[in-house]
N, C-alpha and C positions, 0 to 999 in steps of 0.2 A: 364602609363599603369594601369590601374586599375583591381583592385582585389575584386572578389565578396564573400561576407558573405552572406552563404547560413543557413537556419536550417537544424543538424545535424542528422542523423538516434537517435532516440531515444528511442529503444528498442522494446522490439517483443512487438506487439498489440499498440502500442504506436504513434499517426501519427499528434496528434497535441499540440500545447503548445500556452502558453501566454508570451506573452513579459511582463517580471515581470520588469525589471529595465535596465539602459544604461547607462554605465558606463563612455563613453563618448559622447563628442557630437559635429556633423559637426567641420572640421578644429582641430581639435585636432590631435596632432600627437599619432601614436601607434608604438609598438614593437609587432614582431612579436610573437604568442602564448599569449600575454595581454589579458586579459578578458575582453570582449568590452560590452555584454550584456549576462544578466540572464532570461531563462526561467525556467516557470514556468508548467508541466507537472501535471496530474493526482495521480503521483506517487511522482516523485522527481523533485527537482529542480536543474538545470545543469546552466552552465557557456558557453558560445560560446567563444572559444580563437579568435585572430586576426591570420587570415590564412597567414598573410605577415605585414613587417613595411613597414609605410608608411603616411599618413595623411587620418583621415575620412573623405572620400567625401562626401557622403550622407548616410540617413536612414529613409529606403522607410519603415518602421512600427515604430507606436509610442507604447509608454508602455499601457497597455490592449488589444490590437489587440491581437486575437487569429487568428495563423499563420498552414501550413502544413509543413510536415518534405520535405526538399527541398527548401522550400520559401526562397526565398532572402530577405535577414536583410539588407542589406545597399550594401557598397565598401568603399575598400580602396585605393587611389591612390599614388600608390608605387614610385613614381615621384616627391610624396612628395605638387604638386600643387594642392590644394582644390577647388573641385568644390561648385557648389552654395551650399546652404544645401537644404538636403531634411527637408520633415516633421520630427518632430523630439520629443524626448521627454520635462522634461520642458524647456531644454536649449537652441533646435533648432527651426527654425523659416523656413518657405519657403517650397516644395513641391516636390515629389520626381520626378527625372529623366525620363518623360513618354517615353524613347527612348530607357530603358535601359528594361531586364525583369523585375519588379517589383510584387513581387506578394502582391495581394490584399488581405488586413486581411480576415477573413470569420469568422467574429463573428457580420455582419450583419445578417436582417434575412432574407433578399433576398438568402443570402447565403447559408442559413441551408438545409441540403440535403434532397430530398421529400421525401415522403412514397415510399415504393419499389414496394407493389402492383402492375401491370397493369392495367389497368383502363378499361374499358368492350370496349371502343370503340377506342384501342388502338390494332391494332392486338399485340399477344404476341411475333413473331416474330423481331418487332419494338424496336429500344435500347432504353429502360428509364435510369432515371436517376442510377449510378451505387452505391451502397455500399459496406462495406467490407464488406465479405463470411467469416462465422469462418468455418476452418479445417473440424469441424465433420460436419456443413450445408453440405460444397463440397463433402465429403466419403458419406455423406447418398442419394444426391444427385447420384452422379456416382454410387451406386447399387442399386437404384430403378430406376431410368431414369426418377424419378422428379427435373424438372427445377426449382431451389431456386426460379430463376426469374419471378415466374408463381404462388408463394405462399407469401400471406398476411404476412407479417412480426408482429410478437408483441413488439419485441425489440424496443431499443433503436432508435429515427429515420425511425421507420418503419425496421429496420433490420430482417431478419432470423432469427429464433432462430432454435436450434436441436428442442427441443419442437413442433414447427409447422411444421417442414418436418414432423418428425414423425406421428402428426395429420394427414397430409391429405397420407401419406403412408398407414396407419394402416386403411382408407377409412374413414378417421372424416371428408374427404371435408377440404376446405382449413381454414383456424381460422382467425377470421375476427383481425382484425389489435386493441391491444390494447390502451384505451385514455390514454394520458398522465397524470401521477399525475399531481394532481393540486399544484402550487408551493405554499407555505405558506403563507399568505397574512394577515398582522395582519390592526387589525381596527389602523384608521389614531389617531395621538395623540394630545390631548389639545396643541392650538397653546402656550400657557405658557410652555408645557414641551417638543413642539418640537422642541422650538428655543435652548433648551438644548440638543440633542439628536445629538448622530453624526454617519451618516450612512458610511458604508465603504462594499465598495463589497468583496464579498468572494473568496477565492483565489481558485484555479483547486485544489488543494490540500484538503481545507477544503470541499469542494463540494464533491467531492469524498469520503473523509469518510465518513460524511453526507448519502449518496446515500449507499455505501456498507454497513451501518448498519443496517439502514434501512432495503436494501435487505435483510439482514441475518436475522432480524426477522422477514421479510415476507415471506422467503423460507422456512427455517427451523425450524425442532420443536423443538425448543431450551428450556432447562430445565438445573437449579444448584443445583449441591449437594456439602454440605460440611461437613469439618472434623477439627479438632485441630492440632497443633502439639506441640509436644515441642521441640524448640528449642535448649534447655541447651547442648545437645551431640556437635552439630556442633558450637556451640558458645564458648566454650572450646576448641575444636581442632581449630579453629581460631587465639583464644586468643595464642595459644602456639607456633604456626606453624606460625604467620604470617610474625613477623619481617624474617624468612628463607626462606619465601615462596619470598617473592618480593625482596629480596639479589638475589636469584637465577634466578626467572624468570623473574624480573622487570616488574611485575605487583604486584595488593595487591590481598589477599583474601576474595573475595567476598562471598554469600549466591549463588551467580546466577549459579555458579558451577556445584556445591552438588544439587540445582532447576534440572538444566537440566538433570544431573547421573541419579536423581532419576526418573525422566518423565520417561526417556530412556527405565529403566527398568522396568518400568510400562508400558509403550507402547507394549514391547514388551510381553507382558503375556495378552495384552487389546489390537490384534490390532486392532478390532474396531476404538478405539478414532483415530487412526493414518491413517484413511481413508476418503474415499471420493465417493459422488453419483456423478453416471455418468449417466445421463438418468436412464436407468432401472437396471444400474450395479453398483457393490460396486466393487471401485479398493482400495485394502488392499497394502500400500506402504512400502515395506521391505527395507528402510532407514530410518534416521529421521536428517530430516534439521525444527530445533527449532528454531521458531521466537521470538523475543524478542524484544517487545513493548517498545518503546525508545520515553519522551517525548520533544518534539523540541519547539520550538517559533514559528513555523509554525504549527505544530498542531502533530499529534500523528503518527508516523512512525514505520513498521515492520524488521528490519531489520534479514537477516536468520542465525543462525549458523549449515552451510552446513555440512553431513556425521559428524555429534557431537556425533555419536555412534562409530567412530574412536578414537576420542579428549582424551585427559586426561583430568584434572579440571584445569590445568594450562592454558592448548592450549584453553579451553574453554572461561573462563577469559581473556585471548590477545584476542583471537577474540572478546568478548561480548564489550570491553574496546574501540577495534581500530572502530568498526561498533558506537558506542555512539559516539565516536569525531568525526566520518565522519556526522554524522546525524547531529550533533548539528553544527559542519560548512554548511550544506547543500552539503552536497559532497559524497554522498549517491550515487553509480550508480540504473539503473535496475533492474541487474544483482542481487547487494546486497537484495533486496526484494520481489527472485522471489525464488518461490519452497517449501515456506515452508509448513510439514505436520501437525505440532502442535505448539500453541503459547504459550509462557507464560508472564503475565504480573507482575508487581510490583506496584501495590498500595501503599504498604507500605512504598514506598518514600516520599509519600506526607502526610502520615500520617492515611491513610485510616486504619479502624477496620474490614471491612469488606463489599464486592461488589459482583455482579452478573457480570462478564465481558461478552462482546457479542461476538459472532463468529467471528471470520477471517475465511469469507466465502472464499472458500469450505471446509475449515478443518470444523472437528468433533468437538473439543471438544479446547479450551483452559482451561488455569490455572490461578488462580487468587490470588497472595499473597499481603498480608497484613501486616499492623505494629505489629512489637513483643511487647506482653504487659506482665506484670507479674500479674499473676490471683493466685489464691488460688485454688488450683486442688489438688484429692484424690489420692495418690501414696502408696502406699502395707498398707492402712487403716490408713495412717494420711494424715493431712490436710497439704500441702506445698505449698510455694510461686515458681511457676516453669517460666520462660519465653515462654511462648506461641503466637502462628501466627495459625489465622485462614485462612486455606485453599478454594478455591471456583472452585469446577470445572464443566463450562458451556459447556452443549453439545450436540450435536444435535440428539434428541430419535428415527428417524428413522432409525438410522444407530446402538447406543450405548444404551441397554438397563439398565436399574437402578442397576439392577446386576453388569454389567461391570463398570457403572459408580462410583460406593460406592467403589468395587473392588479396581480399578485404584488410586483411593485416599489414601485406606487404606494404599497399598505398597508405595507410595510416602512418606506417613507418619512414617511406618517403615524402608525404609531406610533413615530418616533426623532423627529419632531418634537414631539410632545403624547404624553412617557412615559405620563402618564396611562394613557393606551390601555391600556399594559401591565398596568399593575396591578385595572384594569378590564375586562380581557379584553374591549373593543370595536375 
């Protein structure tokens, strides 16, 4: 009897992935729950367990097919008898099961799904080709009694955007379907330095930041302003407190902490930064799940720390600590990357002095820390060696004006100098 590996629901907005790797191949015996293959998602990359033991019969997609959530990855024949093999990755040979479902990758480009438009000689009663509907398209849709279906997509694919209901709502007439950026295309290289040159596709991951940074400073008015700080207060209370802090809580004492306390408390005097444009509305979000920029071997991930206006600095640190090993294993859910209202990043791992970080669109505004350096700075009219970290906070000026943005910094900077603050919520 055999057992079908299907692609697993992969999170809200989430409906296709890449067969990144295969962990085994045709004829290989498995246990059940064994990680048989890895996709690869726009966001994270997941693990498919083995639905049953048994022996791999076949695997009807090889590594780079991009698949839908549902698609059939192979079968297991629980009987233990192998069938032929299917197509397979580098190790299998042969062709999949045409008798069985088999879904067909769709990263040909017969495949890629049309524009949504109708087309004039098309009545509009007539089913075309379908896309997803985001949430607010279908709400705006259902109270004006404009059919999405009936309007030129700019999106992605030809999709809906809010933006074009709205246009032909507000009577702009339908908005003609935007061209696609043009993909980067560099001039061909001297045959001498192209037989050195090693091309390697980009994974859904990189492509996706790629794309969302992009958007973010083609959306937003993004503008950074920065400030100093000094360090010495909380580099002290470190120094004293640590060896007690990780006896007790079993973790160490981090900066990332005392980072988020102080955001927190600055968000909340600025809630500006801590919002979001919605079409023609600003929704002001009275929690704060801080993201925190985590660098991986795959490229650069957001993981959230949810309701961290609950956390003490401890609970902050377990969370910051278990979200980095899940990231740097690739074992990241969704879930872990979805919600957040304000990011903050850490340059100063790697040594940076000072950056412009871009937006994690739709947030307002991220933060951007740097390496501690020791500078000669003026302190009650003498000249002292102090340890100082240059602050940088990037943000988006239709929402947060210069005011609130200097504002927002300045308290970040007063309470990392006088922890107090923190623990006194002033």
């Amino acid at each position: 009897m055999a057992t079908e590996i299907r692609v697993p629901t992969l999170g809200e907005s989430v409906t296709q992935a890449t067969i990144g790797k295969w962990f085994k191949k045709p004829g290989d015996t498995v246990r059940a729950d064994e990680p048989l293959v890895e996709l690869e998602t726009d966001k994270v990359t997941v693990e498919v367990p083995a639905p049953a033991a048994g022996v791999l019969s076949d695997i009807a997609v090889k590594e780079g097919d991009t698949v839908e959530v549902g698609a059939r990855l192979g079968a297991i024949d629980a009987n233990g008898a192998a069938a032929a093999p299917a197509a397979a990755n580098g190790g299998g040979t042969g062709k999949p099961n045409e008798k069985t479902d088999t879904a067909k990758p769709i990263n040909a480009a017969e495949e890629e799904p049309k524009q949504r438009a109708v087309p004039k000689d098309i009545p509009a009663t007539q089913k075309v080709t379908e896309l997803p509907v985001a949430p607010s398209v279908r709400r705006l849709g259902a109270e004006s009694g404009v059919d999405p279906a009936s309007v030129s997509g700019s999106g992605k694919d030809g999709r809906v955007t809010k933006g074009d209901m709205l246009s032909v709502i507000e009577g702009g007439g339908a908005r003609p379907a935007a061209a696609a950026a043009p993909a980067t295309v560099r001039a061909p290289s001297a045959p001498a330095d192209a037989v050195r040159e090693e091309r390697v596709k980009m994974t859904r991951l990189r492509q996706t930041i790629a794309r969302r940074l992009k958007d973010a400073q083609n959306t937003a008015a993004m503008l950074t302003t920065f400030n100093d700080v000094d360090m010495g207060a909380v580099m002290d209370l470190r120094t004293e407190y640590k060896t007690q802090f990780e006896k007790k809580h079993g973790v160490k004492l981090g900066f990332m902490g005392f980072f988020v306390k102080a955001c927190i408390q600055a968000l909340k005097e600025i809630p500006a930064v801590n919002a979001e444009i919605d079409g023609e509305d600003l929704v002001y979000k009275n929690y704060y799940n801080i993201g925190v920029a985590v660098g991986t071997d795959r490229g650069l991930v957001v993981p959230v720390v949810r309701e961290a206006q609950d956390m003490t600095i401890a609970d902050i640190e377990k969370t910051i600590a278990g979200l980095g090993k899940k990231a740097r294993e690739g074992a990241l859910s969704i879930e872990d990357m979805q919600g957040g209202t304000f990011t903050i990043t850490n340059g100063g791992v790697y040594g940076s002095l000072m950056s412009t970080p871009i937006l994690n669109a739709p947030q307002s505004g991220i933060l951007g820390m740097h390496r501690i350096e020791e500078r000669p700075v003026a302190k009650n009219g003498q000249v002292v060696i102090r340890p100082m970290m240059y602050l940088a906070l990037s943000y988006d000026h239709r929402i947060v004006d210069g005011q609130g943005a200097v504002t927002f910094l300045v308290r970040v900077k007063e309470a990392l100098e006088d922890p107090a603050r923190l623990i006194l919520d002033l």
